[in-house]
C-alpha positions as CSV (number, residue, x, y, z in Angstrom):
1,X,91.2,96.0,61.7
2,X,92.0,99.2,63.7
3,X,95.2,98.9,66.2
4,X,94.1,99.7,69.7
5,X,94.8,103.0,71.0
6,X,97.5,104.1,73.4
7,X,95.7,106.5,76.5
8,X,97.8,109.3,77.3
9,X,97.5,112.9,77.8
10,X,99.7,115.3,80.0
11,X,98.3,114.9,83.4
12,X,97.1,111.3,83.4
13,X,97.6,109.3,86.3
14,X,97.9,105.5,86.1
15,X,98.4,102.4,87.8
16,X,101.6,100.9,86.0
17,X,102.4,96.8,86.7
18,X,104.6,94.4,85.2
19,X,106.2,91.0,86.0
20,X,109.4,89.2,85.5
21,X,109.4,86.8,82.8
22,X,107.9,83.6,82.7
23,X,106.9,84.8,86.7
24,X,110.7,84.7,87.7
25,X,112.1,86.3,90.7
26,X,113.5,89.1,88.9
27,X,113.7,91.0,92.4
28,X,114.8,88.2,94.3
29,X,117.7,89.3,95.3
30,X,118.6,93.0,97.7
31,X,120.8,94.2,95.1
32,X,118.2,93.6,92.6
33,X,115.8,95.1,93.9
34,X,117.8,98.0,94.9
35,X,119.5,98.8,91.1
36,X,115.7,98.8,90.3
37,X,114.9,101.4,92.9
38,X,117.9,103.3,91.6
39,X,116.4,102.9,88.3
40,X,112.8,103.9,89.0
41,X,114.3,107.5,90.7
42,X,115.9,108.6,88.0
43,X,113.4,107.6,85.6
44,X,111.1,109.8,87.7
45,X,113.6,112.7,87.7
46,X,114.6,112.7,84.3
47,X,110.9,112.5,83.1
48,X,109.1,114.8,85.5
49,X,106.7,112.1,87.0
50,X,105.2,112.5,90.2
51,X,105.2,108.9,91.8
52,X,102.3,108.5,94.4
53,X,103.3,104.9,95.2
54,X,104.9,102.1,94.2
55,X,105.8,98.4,95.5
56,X,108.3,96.1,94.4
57,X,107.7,92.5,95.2
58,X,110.1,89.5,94.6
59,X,108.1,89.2,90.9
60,X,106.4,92.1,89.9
61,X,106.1,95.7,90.6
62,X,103.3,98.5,90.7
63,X,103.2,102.2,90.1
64,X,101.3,104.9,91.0
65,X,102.0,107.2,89.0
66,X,101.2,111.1,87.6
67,X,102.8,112.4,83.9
68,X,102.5,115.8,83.5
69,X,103.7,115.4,80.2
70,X,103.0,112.9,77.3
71,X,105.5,110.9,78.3
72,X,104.7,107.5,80.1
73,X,105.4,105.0,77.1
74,X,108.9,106.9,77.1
75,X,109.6,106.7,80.8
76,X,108.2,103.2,80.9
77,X,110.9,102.1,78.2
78,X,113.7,103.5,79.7
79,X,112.8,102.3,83.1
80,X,113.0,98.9,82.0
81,X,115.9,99.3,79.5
82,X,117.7,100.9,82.2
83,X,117.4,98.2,84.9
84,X,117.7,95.0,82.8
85,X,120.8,96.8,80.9
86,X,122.4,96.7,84.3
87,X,120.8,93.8,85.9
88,X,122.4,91.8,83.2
89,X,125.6,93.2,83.6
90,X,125.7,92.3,86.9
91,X,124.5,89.2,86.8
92,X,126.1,88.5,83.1
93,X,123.5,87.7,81.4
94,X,121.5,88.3,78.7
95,X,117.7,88.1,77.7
96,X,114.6,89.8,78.4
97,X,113.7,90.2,82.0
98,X,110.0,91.3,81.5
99,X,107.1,89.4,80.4
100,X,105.6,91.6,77.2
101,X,103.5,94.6,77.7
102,X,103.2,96.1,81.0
103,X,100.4,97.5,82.0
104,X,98.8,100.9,82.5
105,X,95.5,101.6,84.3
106,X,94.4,105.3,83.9
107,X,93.2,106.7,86.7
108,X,90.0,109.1,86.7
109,X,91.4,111.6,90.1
110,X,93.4,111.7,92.5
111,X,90.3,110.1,94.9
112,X,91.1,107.2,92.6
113,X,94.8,107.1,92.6
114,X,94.2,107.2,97.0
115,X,92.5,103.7,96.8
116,X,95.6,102.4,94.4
117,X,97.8,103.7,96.6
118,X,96.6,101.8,99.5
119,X,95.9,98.3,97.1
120,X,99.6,99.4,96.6
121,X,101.0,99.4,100.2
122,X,99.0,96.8,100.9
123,X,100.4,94.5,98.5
124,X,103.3,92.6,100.7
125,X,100.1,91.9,103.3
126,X,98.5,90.2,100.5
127,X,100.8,88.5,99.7
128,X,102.2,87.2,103.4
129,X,105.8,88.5,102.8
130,X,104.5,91.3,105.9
131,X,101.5,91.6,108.8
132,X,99.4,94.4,108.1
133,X,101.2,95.6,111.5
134,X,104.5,95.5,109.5
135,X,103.1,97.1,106.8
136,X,105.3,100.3,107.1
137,X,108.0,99.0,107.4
138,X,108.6,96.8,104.5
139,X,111.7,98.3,102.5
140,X,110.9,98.0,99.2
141,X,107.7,100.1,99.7
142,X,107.1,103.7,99.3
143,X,105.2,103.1,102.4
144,X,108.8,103.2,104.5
145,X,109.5,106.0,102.5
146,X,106.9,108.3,103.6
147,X,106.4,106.6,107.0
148,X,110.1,107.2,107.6
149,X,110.7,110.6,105.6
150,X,112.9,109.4,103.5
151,X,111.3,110.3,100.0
152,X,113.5,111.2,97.2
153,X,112.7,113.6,94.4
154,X,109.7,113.1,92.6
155,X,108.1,110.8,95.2
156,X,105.0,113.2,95.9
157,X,101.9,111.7,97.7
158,X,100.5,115.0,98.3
159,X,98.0,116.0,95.8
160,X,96.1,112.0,96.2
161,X,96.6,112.3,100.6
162,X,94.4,116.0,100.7
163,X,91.7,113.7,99.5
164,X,91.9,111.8,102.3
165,X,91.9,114.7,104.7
166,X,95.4,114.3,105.2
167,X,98.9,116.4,105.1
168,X,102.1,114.6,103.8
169,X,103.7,114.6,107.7
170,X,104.6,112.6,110.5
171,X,101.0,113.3,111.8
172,X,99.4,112.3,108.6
173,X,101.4,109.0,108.3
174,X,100.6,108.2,111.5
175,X,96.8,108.6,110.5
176,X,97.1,107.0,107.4
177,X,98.5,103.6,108.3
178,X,96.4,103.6,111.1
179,X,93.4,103.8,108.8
180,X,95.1,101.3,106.7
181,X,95.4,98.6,109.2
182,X,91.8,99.7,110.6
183,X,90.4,98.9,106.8
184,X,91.9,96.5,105.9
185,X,90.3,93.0,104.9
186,X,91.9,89.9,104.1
187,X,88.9,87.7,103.1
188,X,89.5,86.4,99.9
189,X,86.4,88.3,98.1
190,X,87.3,91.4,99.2
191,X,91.0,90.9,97.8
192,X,89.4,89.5,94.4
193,X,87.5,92.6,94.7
194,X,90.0,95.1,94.2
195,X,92.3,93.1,92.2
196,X,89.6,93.1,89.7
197,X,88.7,97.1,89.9
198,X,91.8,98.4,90.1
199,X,94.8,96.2,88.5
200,X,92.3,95.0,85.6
201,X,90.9,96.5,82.4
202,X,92.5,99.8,80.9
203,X,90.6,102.2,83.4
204,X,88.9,102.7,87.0
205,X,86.3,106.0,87.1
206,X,82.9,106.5,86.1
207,X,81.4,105.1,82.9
208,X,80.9,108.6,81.6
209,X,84.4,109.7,82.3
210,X,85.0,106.9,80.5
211,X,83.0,107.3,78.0
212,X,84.6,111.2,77.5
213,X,88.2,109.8,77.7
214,X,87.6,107.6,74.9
215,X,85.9,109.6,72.6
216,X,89.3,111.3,72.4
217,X,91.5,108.7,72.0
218,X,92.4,107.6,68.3
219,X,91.4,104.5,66.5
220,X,94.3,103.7,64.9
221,X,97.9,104.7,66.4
222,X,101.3,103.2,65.9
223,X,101.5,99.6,68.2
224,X,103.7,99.9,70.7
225,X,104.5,96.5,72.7
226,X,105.5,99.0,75.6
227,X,102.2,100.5,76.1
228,X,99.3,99.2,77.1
229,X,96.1,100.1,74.7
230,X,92.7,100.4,74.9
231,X,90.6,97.4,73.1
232,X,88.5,98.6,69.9
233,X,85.5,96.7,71.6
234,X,85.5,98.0,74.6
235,X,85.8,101.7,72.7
236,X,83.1,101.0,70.6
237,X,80.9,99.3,73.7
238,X,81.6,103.2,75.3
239,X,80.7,105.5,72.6
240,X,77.3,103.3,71.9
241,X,76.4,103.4,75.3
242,X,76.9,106.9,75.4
243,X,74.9,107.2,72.2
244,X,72.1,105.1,73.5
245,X,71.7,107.1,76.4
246,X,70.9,110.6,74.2
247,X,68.7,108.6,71.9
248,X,66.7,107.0,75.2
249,X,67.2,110.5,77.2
250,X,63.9,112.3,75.9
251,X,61.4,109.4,76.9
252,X,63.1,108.7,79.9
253,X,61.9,112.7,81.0
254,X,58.7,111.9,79.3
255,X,57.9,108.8,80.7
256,X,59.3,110.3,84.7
257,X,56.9,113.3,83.7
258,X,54.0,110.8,83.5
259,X,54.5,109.2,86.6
């Protein structure tokens, strides 16, 4: 049975979550949470990334993230290496601080990677720790960051903000939360809404980007419990749509031609 196959490819954006283990409060704590900041900026230095966003809550995190090169399993590992290597110093201790695999949502543009930005800044809202009024200023946010101009190297929200019509200022922050706040909706379908389109599944863009993506992905590759993979089902579900589409294509001009 084939392995399923890592997505990545220099340029790739993604939308990168993981969890303490077992759910724990791995970032319960201010120094926690700031040895993982530390950890995340170099980890964007020394691997070129251009972070668009990112959150970290008492549990989890989320990234939103560009590679220009091949490199997100790589980063990903030594991210996570890093931190719990000196988490567990600190604290001395020992044992994994992750749950398994993390996962990785690849992102179709940089239209796309706006909307996960937002999901992302809006996270501590969802979650009650912060009023959407508050939303800027919760620390542990790249949200402060850019509302306050304090963004460190590698911490680029430029190329996903132009699609909203916006510059990476003090003007365009000022626009952009106060879009946020304007859009935001806390009913309970709309939040199981975008939880399920954009921190589910192994991609969010059109079925025929999809479709394209896949086709050059590999069925077999070497498993990785870092990475997350794309499921040989859902490859083959892609390709055979695709495939039923050119078969159908001809009578569906034929018959429109008729009518």
């Amino acid at each position: 049975m084939a392995r399923r196959a890592r997505v990545e490819y220099p340029g790739a954006i993604y939308h990168v979550i993981n969890r303490g283990n077992y759910r724990s409060d791995v970032f319960g704590s201010v120094g926690a949470a700031k040895a993982f900041l530390v950890a995340l900026q170099e980890t964007v230095d020394r691997f070129g990334w251009r972070l668009g966003a990112y959150v970290v809550m008492r549990n989890h995190f989320h990234l939103a993230v560009q590679t220009p090169q091949t490199n997100l399993s790589a980063g990903m590992q030594w991210l996570q290496v890093t931190f719990a290597t000196r988490f567990n110093r600190m604290r001395k201790e020992n044992g994994h601080l992750f749950q398994g695999r993390y996962r990785a949502i690849v992102l179709q543009n940089e239209g796309v990677w706006a909307r996960v930005a937002d999901y992302i800044h809006l996270n501590p809202v969802r979650a009650g720790v912060v009023s959407i009024e508050q939303a800027a200023n919760f620390r542990w946010s790249s949200l402060a960051d850019f509302s306050k101009n304090l963004k460190f190297k590698g911490l680029d929200p430029t190329a996903w903000m132009l699609t909203l019509g916006l510059n990476d200022n003090e003007g365009g922050w000022l626009n952009y939360v106060d879009r946020l706040t304007r859009n935001f909706d806390p009913s309970a379908e709309a939040v199981a809404r975008l939880r399920q389109e954009l921190s589910r599944g192994w991609a969010v863009g059109s079925t025929e980007w999809q479709t394209t993506l896949v086709k050059s992905i590999p069925a077999v590759t070497e498993d990785n419990s870092h990475a997350e993979y794309l499921e040989p089902m859902e490859r083959k579900r892609l390709i055979w749509d695709a495939r039923l589409t050119e078969i159908l294509a001809p009578d569906i001009l034929t018959c429109g031609e008729r009518g």
